[in-house]
C-alpha positions, 0 to 999 in steps of 0.5 A, spaced: 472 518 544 468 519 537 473 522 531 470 526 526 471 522 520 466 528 515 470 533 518 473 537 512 481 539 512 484 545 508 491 542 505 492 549 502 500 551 504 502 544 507 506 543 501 503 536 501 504 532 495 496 530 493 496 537 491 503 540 489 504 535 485 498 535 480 501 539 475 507 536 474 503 529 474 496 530 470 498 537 467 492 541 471 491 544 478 484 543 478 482 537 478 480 533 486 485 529 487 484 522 490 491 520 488 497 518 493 495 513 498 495 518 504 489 521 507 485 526 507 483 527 515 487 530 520 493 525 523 490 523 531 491 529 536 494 524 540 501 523 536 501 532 533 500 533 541 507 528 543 510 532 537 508 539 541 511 537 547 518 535 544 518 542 541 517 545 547 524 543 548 527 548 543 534 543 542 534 539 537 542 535 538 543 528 536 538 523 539 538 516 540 532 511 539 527 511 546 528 505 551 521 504 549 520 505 542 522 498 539 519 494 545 512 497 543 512 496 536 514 488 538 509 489 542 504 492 537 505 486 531 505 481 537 498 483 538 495 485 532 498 479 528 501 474 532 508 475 531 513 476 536 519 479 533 526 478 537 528 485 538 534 485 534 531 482 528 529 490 528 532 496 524 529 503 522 529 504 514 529 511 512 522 509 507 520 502 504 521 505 497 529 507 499 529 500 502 528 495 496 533 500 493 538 499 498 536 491 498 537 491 491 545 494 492 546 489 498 544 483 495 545 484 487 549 483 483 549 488 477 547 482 472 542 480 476 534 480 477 529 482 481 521 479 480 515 483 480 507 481 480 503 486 476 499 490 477 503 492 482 504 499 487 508 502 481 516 503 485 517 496 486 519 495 478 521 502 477 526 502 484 529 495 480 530 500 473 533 506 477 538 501 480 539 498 473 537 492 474 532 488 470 525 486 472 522 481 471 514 480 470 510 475 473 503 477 472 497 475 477 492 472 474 485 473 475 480 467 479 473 468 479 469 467 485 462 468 483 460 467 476 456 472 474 448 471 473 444 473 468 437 478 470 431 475 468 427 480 470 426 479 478 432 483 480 436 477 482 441 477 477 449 479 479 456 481 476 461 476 476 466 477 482 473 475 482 480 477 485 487 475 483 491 470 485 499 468 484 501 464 478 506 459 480 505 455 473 509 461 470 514 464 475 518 457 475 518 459 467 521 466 468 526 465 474 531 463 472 538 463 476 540 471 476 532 472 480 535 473 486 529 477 489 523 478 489 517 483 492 511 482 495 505 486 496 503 483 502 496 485 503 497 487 496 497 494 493 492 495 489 487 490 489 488 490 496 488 482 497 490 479 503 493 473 501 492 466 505 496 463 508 497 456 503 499 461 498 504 465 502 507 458 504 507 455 496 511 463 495 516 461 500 518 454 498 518 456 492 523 462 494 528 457 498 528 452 492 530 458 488 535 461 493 530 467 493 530 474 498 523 476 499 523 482 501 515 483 503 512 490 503 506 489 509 505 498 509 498 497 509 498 490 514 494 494 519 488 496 515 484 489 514 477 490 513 471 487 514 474 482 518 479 479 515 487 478 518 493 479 515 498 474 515 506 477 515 509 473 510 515 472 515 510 467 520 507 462 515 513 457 515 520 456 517 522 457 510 519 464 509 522 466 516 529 465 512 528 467 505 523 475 508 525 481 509 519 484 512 518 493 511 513 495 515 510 502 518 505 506 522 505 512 516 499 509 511 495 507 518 496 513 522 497 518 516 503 521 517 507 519 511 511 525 511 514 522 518 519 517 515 517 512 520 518 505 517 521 499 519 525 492 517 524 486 520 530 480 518 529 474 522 535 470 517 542 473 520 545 470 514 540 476 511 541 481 517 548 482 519 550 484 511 543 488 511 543 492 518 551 493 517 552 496 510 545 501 512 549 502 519 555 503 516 552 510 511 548 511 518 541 510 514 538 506 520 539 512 524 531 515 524 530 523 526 528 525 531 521 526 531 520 518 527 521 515 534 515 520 538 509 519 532 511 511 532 510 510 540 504 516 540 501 512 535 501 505 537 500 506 545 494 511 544 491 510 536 487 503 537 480 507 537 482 511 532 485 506 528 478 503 529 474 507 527 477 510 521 477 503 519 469 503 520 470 509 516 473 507 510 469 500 510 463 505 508 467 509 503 467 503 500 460 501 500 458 507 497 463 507 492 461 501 490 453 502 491 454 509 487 457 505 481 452 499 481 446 504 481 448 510 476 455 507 473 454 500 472 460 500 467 464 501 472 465 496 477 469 497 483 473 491 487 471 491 495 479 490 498 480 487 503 485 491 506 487 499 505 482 505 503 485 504 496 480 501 491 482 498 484 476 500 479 474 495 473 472 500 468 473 495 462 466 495 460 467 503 458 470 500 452 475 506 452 483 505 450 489 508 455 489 514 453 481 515 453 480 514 460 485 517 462 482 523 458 475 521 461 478 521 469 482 527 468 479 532 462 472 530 462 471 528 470 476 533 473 479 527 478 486 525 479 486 517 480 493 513 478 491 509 472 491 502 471 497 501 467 502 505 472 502 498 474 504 495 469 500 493 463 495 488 466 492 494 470 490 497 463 482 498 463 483 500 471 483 506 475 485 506 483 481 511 487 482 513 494 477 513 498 480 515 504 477 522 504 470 525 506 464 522 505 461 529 502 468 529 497 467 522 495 460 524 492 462 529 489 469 526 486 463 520 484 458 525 482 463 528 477 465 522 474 458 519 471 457 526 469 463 524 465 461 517 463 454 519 461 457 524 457 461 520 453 454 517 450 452 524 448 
């Protein structure tokens, strides 16, 4: 089956967040939002229809988890990413954002720490601050891939490339003995790097030398691009099998975020068992009724979607970054590696914080979540969302170097 990917969706009256959410976020309704990491086609037929036919039934009582529902996402992580995942190392979550939070009251104690590498999908230092707990920031570093090269005047010239990899010189000088976790965004939001597997074992050791829980944020695990493999931070050693607490869920991959359908993965019992049993104890890994039917729909029958969405976003991206190399060479985008996030450099502007947010917002009429939301090493950033339609990205690139040229006037 062929998906259409250009077809176009009206939200209006879902009550979803990427629009409803304009005014109190950026002060304006009018702006084309390319915000919140959900995406603009129509969640897979397949999964709406395996709703339906529950509804058919018109009772609604407690329910309990389907025979099939944990074997088949065992199965699925064992064929997408080579893990296989003992059944009862499973628990639902009611939401990774809600699950660091319940970490943090397991694990914590009141005076103790939680470390974050910016910039950073921003709940992994606000969740830790709501918690009153204090973060403690160690900032990826930039690593150049390619230098730039000068054009001569035969065309051959080329931008510097880069990407950002973890400091480890400057993590042992911040952890200090009230770290006690650390959160890993694995593949990483918002640069969308997967990280390699030599990086995740020095992370590993790092966190068993330092009696450290890492609880891995993998959402977005399931949307590699252009080849690449994700790597579940649980599988690279025997010391990361120890120190993780994995999160994942079908919810970026299929479009269905407003469907808590989320997951952790603890293979430590020294870890599991306080986890699984105060979660149990307040019923929180109990999903609701309809959590269970998106997930089995999704992963027994979505794979050519999944497959073609992919294909889709890869060509978002090109165009994202072939509109910018041709008309608004200031601004240069990072090809991710995984997610239909994508994290413009827009450092060459020369503009401060309140200026580009002025030039997206009021100038552009786009709503992106700027760079410094996470953290300050995102100033001079913007993350764009290019899961949406061809035609909407033109426009939404259209507007922006209206914007920009406009700024030379």
């Amino acid at each position: 089956m062929t998906y259409d990917f250009d077809k176009p969706v009206d939200r209006t009256g879902s009550s979803d967040y990427k629009h409803g959410g304009l005014v109190r976020n950026f002060g304006r309704a009018d702006l084309l939002p390319l915000w919140v990491a959900d995406m603009d086609w129509e969640t897979p037929q397949f999964i709406t229809d395996a709703l339906k036919k529950r509804l058919e039934h018109s009772l609604f009582g407690y329910t309990c988890d389907p025979v099939d529902y944990w074997p088949t996402v065992q199965k699925w992580i064992y064929d997408h990413h080579g893990w296989k995942v003992d059944l009862h190392w499973f628990s639902f979550i009611p939401g990774i954002v809600k699950g660091i939070g319940m970490v943090i009251n397991v694990f914590l104690k009141s005076d103790e720490k939680v470390i974050v590498q910016s910039p950073i999908y921003h709940p992994f230092y606000l969740t830790p601050e709501g918690n009153k707990r204090e973060v403690v920031w160690n900032p990826l570093k930039k690593k150049v891939i390619s230098p730039a090269v000068p054009d001569d005047g035969s065309g051959n010239g080329a931008d510097e490339v880069w990407t950002y990899e973890m400091d480890f010189d400057h993590l042992e000088k911040v952890c200090d003995d009230k770290c006690r976790l650390l959160l890993l965004s694995n593949p990483h939001n918002p640069a969308g790097i997967i990280w390699e597997k030599e990086t995740l074992q020095k992370l590993a050791h790092f966190a068993k030398e330092h009696n450290l829980i890492v609880v891995s944020d993998e959402i977005h695990c399931d949307m590699a691009l252009y080849g690449n493999k994700h790597i579940p931070f649980a599988t690279v050693s025997d010391e990361a099998a120890e120190v993780s607490i994995t999160f994942g869920a079908p919810s970026k991959t299929f479009n269905i975020a407003g469907i808590v359908s989320s997951w952790s993965i603890v293979p430590n019992e020294k870890l599991r068992k306080p986890f699984y049993d105060w979660m149990s104890a307040s019923e929180f890994n109990e999903p609701t009724i309809f959590s269970p039917i998106a997930t089995l729909a999704a992963l027994k029958n979505g794979e050519e979607w999944r497959q073609q969405m992919l294909k889709y976003v890869e060509g978002n991206i090109e165009f994202v970054i072939d509109y910018c190399k041709q008309n608004i060479p200031q601004i240069k985008p990072m090809r991710p590696q995984a997610s239909f996030l994508v994290w413009l450099d827009c450092q060459a502007l020369g503009l401060n914080h309140e200026e580009l947010v002025d030039l997206f917002v009021d100038k552009a009429g786009l709503a992106l979540n700027d760079g410094e939301m996470f953290g300050k090493e995102g100033k001079g950033f913007m993350r764009l969302n290019v899961g949406t339609q061809r035609s909407v990205l033109k426009t939404a690139m259209d507007k922006l170097k209206a914007a920009v040229d406009g700024m030379a006037k």
